[in-house]
C-alpha positions in Angstrom: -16.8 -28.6 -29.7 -17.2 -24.9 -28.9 -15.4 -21.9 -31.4 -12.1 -21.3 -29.8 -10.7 -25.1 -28.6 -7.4 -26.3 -30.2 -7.6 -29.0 -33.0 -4.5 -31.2 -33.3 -3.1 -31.7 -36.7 -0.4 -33.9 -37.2 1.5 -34.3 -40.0 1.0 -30.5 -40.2 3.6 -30.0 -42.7 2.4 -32.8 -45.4 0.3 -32.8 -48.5 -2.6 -33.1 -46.8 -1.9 -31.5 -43.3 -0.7 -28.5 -44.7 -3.9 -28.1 -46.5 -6.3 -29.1 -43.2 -4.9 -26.2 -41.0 -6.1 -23.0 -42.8 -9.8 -25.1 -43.3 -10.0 -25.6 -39.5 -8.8 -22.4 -39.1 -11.4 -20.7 -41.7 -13.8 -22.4 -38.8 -13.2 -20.1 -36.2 -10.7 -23.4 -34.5 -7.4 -23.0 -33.1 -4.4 -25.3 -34.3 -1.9 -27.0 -32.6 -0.2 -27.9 -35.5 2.2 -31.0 -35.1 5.3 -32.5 -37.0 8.6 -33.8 -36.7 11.5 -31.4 -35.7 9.7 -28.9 -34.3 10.9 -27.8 -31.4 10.6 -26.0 -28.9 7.3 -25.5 -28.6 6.1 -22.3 -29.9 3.3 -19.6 -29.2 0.0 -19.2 -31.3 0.6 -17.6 -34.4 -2.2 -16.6 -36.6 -4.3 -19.1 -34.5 -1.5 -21.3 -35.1 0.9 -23.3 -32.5 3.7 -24.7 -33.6 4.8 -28.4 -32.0 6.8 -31.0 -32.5 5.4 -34.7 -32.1 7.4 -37.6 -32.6 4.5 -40.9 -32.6 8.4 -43.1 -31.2 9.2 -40.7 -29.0 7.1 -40.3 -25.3 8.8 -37.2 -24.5 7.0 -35.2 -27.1 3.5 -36.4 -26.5 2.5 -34.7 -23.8 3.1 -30.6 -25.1 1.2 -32.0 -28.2 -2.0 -33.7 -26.4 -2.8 -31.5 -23.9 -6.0 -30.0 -24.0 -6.7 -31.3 -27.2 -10.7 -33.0 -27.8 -10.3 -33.7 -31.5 -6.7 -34.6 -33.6 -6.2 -35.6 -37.3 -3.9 -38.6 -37.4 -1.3 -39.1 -40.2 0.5 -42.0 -40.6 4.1 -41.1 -41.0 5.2 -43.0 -43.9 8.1 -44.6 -42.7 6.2 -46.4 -39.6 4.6 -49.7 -41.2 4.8 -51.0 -37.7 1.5 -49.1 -36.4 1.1 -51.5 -33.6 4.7 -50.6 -32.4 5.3 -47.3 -33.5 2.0 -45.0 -33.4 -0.5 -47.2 -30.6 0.8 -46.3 -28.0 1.0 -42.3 -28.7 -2.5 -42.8 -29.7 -3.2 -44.7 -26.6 -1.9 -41.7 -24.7 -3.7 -39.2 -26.7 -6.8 -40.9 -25.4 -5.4 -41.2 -22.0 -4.9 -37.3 -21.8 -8.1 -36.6 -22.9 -8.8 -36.8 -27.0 -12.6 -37.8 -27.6 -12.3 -37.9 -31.5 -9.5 -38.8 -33.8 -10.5 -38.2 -37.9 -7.8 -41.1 -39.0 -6.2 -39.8 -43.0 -6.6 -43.8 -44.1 -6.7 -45.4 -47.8 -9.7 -46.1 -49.9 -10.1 -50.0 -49.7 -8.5 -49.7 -46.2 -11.1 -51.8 -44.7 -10.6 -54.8 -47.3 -6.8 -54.7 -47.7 -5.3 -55.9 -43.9 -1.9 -55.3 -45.7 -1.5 -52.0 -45.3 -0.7 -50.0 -42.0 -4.0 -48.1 -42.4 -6.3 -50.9 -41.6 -4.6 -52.0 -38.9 -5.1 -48.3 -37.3 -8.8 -48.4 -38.2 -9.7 -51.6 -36.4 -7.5 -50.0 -33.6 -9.4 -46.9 -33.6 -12.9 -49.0 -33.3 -11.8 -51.1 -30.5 -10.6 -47.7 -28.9 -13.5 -46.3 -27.0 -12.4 -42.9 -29.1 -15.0 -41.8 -31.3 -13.5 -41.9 -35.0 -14.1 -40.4 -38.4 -11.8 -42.1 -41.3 -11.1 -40.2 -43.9 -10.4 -42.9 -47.1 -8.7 -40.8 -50.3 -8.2 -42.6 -53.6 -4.6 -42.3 -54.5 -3.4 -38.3 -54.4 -3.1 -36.3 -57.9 -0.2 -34.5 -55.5 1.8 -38.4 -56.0 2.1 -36.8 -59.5 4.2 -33.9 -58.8 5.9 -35.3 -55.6 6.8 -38.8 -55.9 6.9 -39.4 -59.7 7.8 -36.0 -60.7 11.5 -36.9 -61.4 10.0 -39.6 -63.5 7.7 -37.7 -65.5 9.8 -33.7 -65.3 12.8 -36.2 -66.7 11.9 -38.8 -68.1 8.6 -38.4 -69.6 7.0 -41.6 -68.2 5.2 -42.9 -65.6 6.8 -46.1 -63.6 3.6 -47.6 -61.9 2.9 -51.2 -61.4 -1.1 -50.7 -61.8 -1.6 -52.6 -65.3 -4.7 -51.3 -66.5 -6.8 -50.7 -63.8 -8.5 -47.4 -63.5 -7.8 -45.4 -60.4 -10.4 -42.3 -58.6 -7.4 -40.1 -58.8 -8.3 -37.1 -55.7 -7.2 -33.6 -55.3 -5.1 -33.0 -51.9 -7.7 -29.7 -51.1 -10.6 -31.7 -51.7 -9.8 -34.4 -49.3 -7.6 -31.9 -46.6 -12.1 -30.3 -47.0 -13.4 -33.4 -45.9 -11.2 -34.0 -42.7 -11.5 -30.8 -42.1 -15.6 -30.9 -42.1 -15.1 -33.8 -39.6 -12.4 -32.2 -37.0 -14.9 -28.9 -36.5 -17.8 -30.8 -36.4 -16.9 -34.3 -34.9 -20.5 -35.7 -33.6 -22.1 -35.1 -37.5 -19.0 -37.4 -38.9 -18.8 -39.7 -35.4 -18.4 -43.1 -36.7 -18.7 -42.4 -40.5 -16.0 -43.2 -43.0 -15.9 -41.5 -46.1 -14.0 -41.9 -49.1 -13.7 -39.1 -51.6 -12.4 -39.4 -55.1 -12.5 -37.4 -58.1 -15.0 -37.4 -60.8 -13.5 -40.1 -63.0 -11.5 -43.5 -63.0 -8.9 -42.9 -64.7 -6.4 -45.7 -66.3 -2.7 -44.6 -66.5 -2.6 -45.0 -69.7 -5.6 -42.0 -69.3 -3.5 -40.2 -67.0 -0.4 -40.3 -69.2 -2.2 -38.5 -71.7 -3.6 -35.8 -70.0 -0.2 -35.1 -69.0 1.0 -35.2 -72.6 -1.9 -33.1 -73.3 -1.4 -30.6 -70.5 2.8 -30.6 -71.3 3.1 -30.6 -74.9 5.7 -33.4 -75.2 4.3 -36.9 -75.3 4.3 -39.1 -71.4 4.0 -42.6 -71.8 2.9 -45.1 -68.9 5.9 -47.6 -68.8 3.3 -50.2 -66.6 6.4 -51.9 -64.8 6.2 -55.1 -62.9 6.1 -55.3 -59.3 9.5 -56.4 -59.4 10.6 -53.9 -61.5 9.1 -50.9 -59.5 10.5 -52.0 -56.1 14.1 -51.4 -57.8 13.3 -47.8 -59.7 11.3 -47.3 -56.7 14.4 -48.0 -54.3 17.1 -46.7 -56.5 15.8 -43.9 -58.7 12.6 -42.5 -56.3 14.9 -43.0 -53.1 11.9 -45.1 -51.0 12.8 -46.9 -48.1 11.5 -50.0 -48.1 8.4 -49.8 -46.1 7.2 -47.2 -48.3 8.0 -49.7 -51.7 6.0 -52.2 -49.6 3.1 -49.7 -49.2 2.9 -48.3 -52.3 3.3 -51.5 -54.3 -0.1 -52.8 -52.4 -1.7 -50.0 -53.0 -0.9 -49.7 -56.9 -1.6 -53.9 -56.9 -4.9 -52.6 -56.0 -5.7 -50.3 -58.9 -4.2 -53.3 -61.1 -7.0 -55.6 -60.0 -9.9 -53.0 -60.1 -10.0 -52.3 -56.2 -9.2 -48.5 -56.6 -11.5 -47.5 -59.6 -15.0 -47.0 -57.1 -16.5 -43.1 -57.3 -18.1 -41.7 -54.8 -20.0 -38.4 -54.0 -18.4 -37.9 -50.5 -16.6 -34.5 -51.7 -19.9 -32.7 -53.0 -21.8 -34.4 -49.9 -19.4 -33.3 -47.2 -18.9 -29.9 -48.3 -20.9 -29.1 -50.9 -18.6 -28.6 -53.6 -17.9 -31.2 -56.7 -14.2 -32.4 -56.5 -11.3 -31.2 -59.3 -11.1 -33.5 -62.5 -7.4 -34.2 -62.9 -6.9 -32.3 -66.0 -7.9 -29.2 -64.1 -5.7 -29.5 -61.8 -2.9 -30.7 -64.3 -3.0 -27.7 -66.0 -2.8 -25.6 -62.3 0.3 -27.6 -61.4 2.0 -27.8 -64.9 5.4 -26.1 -64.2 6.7 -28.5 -61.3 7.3 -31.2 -64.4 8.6 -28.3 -66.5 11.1 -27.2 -63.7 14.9 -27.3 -64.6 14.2 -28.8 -68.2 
């Protein structure tokens, strides 16, 4: 792909999209940066184009694919139904002309069929598109979005993972990696990689680098799964497709599926990834916020 042609981001405004449009950017790429609500259609900005994409909704597919060789695909949380909801934009992408999509999948996608991710990957390789997947262990950002009422107000974490160690993974490190793959497609054609931190941590672990980090002790309340769908549902606000999600992916750190380390990070792009109490201590005022 030559200096100049548009990358499409979607989820553009998300935790990891956000972070994936200033690294294509820093490439000499232009964005066509896609999300929900956006509309109309607006110029380049900055190398930046604003659009809005809806995955259920034709009528904002085509602004969004034109002219576009190489996308970043994010599932939108609330679409569990991928083979309803996001095949067939993705099928039209195609159609109008993508060669590459770098898929934002799941570490353990490829040997958990539950979640939505896999069923996207074994889309994508059937697809005649060429593909990169890009497999994060679970987000340190999960800490300061989704549990930070939990922990800002109540000082604990409510996680159904047991004791299993989890390869906790900073947003900027993995937003590096898709990034790597969108400007540079045929190097990361038919590669998956899955980058972590540099340590497993348990959330027992995690807990007290928070306590450490905070000054005021967190504990790691290790709920049942039970138990977490209803503080999920009634104190987090998840729908349910999310609970679903989310209590798969934590029933994998519970039976040792999400502890595995890899090098991807430093082999991508040459940089080790963030240890979580690093990048604790740069986020410490969103769980200090309001008390």
């Amino acid at each position: 792909m030559s200096t100049g042609e548009v990358v499409l981001v979607t989820g553009a405004t998300g935790t990891i999209g956000r972070l994936v449009v200033p690294e294509v950017l820093k490439a000499g790429r232009s964005v066509r940066a896609a999300s929900r609500g956006r509309s109309p259609s607006r110029p380049a900005e900055d190398g930046v184009e604003r659009v809005e994409l809806d995955f259920t909704r034709p009528q904002t597919w085509g602004s969004a694919f034109e002219g576009v060789r190489v996308m970043f695909v994010v599932r939108p949380p609330q679409l569990s139904a991928v083979g309803r909801d996001m095949v067939p934009a993705l099928t039209a992408a195609r159609d109008a002309g993508v060669e590459h999509m770098v898929l934002l999948s799941l570490q353990g996608a490829e040997r958990n069929p539950v979640v939505p991710h896999a069923r996207l990957e074994t889309w994508l390789r059937a697809s005649g598109v060429g593909w990169t997947f890009v497999r994060p262990s679970f987000f340190m950002e999960n800490l300061s979005t989704t549990h930070v009422g939990d922990i800002r107000d109540r000082d604990a974490l409510m996680v159904p993972a047991g004791r299993g160690r989890t390869a906790f993974v900073a947003a900027h490190d993995v937003a590096a990696v898709a990034a790597a793959a969108l400007v540079d497609p045929a190097s990361h054609r038919s590669r998956a990689w899955t980058p972590t931190g540099p340590e497993a941590l348990s959330y027992h672990a995690v807990a007290a680098v928070l306590t450490d980090v905070l000054g005021r002790p967190v504990r790691y309340a290790a709920p049942g799964l039970v138990s977490y769908g209803r503080h999920a549902r009634t104190s987090l606000a998840m729908p349910w497709p999310m609970v679903a999600v989310t209590a798969a992916i934590y029933t994998s750190a519970r039976l040792g599926l999400a502890a595995g380390l890899t090098a991807d990070v430093q082999r991508v792009t040459g940089c080790a990834p963030t240890r979580l109490s690093a990048w604790a201590e740069q986020h410490a005022e969103v769980w200090d916020a309001g008390r």
